[in-house]
N, C-alpha and C positions, 0 to 999 in steps of 0.2 A: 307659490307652493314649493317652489325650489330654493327659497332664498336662504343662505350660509353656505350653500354648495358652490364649488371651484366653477369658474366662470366659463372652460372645456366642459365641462359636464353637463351643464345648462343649456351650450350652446348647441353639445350634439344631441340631447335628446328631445329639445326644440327641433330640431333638422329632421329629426325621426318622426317626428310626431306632424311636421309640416308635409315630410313625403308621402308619411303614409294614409296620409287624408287626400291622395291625390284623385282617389276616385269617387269623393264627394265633393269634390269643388263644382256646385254649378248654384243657378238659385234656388233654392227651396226652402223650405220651411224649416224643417232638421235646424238651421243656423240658429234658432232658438237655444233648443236641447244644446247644442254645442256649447254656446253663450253662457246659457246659466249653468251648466255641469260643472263649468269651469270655473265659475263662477262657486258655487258650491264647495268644490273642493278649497279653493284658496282659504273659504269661510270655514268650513272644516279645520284646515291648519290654523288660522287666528282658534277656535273654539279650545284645540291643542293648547297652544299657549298661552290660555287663561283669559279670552276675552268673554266675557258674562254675554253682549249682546249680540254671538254671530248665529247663535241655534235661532234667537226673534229673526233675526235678517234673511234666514233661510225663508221662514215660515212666510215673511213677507212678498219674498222672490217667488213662492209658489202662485201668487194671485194670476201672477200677469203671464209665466211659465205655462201653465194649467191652460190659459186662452188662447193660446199660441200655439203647443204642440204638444202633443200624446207623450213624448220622453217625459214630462213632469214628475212620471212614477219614477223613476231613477234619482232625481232630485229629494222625492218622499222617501223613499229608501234611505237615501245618506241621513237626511234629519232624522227618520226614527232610529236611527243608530247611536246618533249621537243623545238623541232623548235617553235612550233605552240605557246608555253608560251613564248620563247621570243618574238616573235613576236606580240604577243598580250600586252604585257609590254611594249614596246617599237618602237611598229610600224615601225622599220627598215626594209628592204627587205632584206639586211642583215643576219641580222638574221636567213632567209630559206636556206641560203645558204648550211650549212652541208645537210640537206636534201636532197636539187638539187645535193649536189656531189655523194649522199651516196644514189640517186635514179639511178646518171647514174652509180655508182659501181655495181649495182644488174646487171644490161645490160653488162657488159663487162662479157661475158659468152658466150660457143659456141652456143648456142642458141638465142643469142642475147635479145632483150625485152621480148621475148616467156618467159623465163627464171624469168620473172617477173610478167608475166601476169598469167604463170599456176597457182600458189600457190593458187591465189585467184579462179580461176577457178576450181582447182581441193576441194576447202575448197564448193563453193557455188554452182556451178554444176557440181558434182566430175558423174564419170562412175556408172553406175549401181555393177558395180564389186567393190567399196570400201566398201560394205554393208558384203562384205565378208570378211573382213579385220578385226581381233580380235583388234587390237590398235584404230581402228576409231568405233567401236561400243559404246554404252552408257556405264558407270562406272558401274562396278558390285560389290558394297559395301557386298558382303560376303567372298570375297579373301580377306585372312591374312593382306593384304598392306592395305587393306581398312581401318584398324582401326588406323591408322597412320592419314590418309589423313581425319577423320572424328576428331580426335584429332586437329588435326591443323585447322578445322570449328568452333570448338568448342571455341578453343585461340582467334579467331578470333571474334568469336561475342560476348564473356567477356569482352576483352578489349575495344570494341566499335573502330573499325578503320578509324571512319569518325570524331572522335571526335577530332582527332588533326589535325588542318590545317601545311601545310607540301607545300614547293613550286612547287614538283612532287605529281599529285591524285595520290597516291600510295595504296589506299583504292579502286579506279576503277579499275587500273589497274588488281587487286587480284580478283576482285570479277568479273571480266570478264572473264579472265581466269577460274574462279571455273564455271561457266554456262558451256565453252567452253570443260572442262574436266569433269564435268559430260553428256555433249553430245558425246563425243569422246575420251576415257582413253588416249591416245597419247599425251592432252595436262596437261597431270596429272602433270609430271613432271615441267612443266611450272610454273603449279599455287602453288606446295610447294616450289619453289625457290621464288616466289614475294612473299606469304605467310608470308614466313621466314625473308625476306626483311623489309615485312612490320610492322610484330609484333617486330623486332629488332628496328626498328628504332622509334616504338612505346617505347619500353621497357627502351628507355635511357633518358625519361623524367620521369620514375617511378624508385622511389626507394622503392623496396623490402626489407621487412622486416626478421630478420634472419632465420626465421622458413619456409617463402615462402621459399626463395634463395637455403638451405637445401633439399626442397620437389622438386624444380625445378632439381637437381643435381642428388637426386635419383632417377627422373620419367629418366631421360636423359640416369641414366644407367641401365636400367631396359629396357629400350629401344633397347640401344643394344646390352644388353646381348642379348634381344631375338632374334636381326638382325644377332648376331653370331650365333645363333642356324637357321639360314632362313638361312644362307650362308652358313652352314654347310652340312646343309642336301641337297640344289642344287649342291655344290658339289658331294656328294655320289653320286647322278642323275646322272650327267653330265660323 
């Protein structure tokens, strides 16, 4: 998703995105969601540059997305986005198609439509009992990860992200997520993967001059060296 971007730019906002996922690193399930989201967006970018079959490959990716973990609705989001632009382009009905497959892929699940309807149920009238839930509570900006994820606000409102029209809002996308993950740390990871997205695919119409390029190389490994001292010491824990 970053590819034409300066090779400092890529490498620190990888570093950002690597630190500040530091308090998801353990096993769980979520490494789904992560996989395909990311997966998602890259598909998104080929969709951009005129590849006819990444909206099918989405829809495809939901089958097995949808069996795995509840983020899948994040996954259906970006495809009805990109349906919904062709479609608005070009007024085919057509066009919805990947959507209508990659709605009926969520349902193929032993739950059947249930399977499709929780996500948004448990997101907008979840139990009383998610309040207990340390991943779904509001962002707590004084853990270590915090200053990663406040770095990456910061990238983001410098560069101006609505300033480049782009065929995917890829400037909504980011900034709806970032609402979404300071309501709910869980979709933290979410928003420094489009973040990263975003300001890459920002960063490849800007040429950096040699002294930025330099500072961007050394923020990146200064980064994670300290990510190796955070992974270091949960290992000792652990």
């Amino acid at each position: 998703t970053m590819e034409g971007a300066s090779f400092g730019t890529r490498l620190f906002l990888l570093a950002l995105t690597a630190m500040g996922l530091v308090g998801f690193y353990s096993v769980r399930i979520h490494y789904y969601t992560f996989l395909f989201f990311s997966a998602f967006l890259f598909l998104t970018r080929r969709w951009e540059e005129g590849s006819p079959w990444a909206a099918w490959a989405m829809a495809g990716c939901l089958l097995p997305w949808a069996n795995t973990h509840g983020g899948f609705m994040a996954g259906w989001a970006v495809l009805a986005a990109v349906c919904g632009l062709d479609f608005w382009r070009d007024r085919r009905p057509m066009s919805l198609a990947p959507l209508a497959a990659g709605t009926a892929a969520c349902c193929v699940h032993p739950s059947g439509v249930t399977a499709f309807v929780y996500p948004i149920w448990f997101m907008f009238r979840s139990p009383p009992g998610r309040s207990m839930i340390l991943e779904w509570k509001p962002v707590d900006f004084t853990e270590p990860a915090a200053f990663s994820w406040l770095v990456m606000i910061v990238c983001l409102a410098w560069v101006g992200i609505g300033s480049l029209r782009t065929r995917f809002p890829w400037h909504l996308l980011t900034l709806g997520l970032l609402v979404e993950a300071v309501r709910g740390r869980k979709r933290v990871p979410l928003f420094l993967f489009a973040a990263a997205a975003t300001l890459g695919g920002r960063a490849r119409v800007v040429e950096h001059k040699p002294w930025a390029e330099r500072a961007l190389r050394a923020g990146a490994a200064a980064t994670l060296l300290s990510f190796g001292w955070v992974v270091l010491h949960r290992w000792r824990v652990l």
